[in-house]
C-alpha positions as CSV (number, residue, x, y, z in Angstrom):
1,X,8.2,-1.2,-6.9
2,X,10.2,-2.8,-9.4
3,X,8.9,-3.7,-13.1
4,X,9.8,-3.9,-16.8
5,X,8.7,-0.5,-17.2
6,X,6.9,2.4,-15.9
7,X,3.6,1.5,-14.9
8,X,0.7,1.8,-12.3
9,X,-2.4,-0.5,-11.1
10,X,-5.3,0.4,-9.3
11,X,-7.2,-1.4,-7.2
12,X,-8.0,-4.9,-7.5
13,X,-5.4,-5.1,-10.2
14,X,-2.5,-3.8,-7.4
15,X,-3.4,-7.2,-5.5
16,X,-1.5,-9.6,-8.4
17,X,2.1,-7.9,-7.9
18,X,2.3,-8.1,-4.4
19,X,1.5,-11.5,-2.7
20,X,0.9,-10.7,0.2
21,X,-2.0,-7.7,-0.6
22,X,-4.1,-10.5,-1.7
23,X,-5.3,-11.0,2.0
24,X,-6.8,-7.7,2.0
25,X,-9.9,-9.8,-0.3
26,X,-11.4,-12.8,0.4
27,X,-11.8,-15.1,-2.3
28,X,-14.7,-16.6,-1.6
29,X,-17.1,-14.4,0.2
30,X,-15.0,-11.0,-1.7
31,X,-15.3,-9.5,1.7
32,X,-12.5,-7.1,2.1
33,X,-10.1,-7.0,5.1
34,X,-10.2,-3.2,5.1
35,X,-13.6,-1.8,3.2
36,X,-12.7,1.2,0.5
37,X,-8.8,0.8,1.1
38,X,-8.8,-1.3,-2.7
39,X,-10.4,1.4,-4.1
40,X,-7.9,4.1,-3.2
41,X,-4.8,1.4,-3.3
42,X,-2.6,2.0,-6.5
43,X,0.7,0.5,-7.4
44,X,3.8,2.3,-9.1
45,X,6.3,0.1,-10.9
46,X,9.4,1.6,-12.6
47,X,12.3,0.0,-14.3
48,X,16.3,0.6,-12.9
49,X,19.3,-1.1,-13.5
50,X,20.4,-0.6,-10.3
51,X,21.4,-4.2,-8.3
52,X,18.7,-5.7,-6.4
53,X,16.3,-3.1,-6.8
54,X,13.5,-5.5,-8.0
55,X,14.0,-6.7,-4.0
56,X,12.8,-2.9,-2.7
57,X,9.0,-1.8,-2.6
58,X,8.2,1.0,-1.2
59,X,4.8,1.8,0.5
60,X,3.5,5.3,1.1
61,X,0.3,5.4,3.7
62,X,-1.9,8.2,4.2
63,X,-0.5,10.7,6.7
64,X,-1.8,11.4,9.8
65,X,-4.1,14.6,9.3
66,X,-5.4,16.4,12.2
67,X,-9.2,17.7,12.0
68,X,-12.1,15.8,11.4
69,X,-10.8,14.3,7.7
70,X,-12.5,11.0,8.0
71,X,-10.9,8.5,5.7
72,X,-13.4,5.6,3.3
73,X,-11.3,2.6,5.6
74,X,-9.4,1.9,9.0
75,X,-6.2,3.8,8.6
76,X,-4.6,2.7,12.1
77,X,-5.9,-0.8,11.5
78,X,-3.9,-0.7,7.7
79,X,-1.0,1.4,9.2
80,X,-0.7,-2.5,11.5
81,X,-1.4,-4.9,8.9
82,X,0.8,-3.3,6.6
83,X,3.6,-2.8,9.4
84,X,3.5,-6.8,9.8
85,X,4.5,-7.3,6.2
86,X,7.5,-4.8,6.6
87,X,11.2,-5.4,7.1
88,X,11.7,-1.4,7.6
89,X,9.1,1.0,8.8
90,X,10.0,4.8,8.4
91,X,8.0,7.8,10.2
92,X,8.0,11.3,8.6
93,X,7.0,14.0,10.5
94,X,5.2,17.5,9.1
95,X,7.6,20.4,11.5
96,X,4.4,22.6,10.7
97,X,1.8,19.8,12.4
């Protein structure tokens, strides 16, 4: 995403620049909406001078793996929450997978 320089947040601290990642944690009971995604969520931030870049953020899921990888939260329950918050949702496939 946009920022005033090169940058990147983990965790928690990822919550502050994007609004709407701040209902992945309840305030009160600090439940989280999606148990260990926080912990592997981090947030790039780089500077251009293009027009209307600070208006772009780009979000990169984990891909689909075949096998038995098991991942620490509920990726097709993110992969939806996260699709609500989108204006554009693009699919990459592997050719090899």
């Amino acid at each position: 995403m946009y920022g005033p320089r090169h940058a990147e947040l983990k965790g928690h601290n990822s919550m502050h620049l994007i609004p709407f990642l701040k209902e992945l944690r309840n305030e009160e009971t600090k439940a989280e909406m999606f148990p260990g995604l926080l912990n592997n969520l981090s947030i790039k931030t780089v500077h251009s001078k293009e027009r209307h870049f600070e208006n772009i953020v780009f979000i990169d899921t984990p891909g689909l793996a075949d096998g038995n990888l098991k991942y620490k939260f509920d990726v097709d329950e993110t992969y939806k929450w996260l699709a609500r918050h989108c204006d554009l949702v693009l699919v990459f496939l592997d050719p090899i997978g």
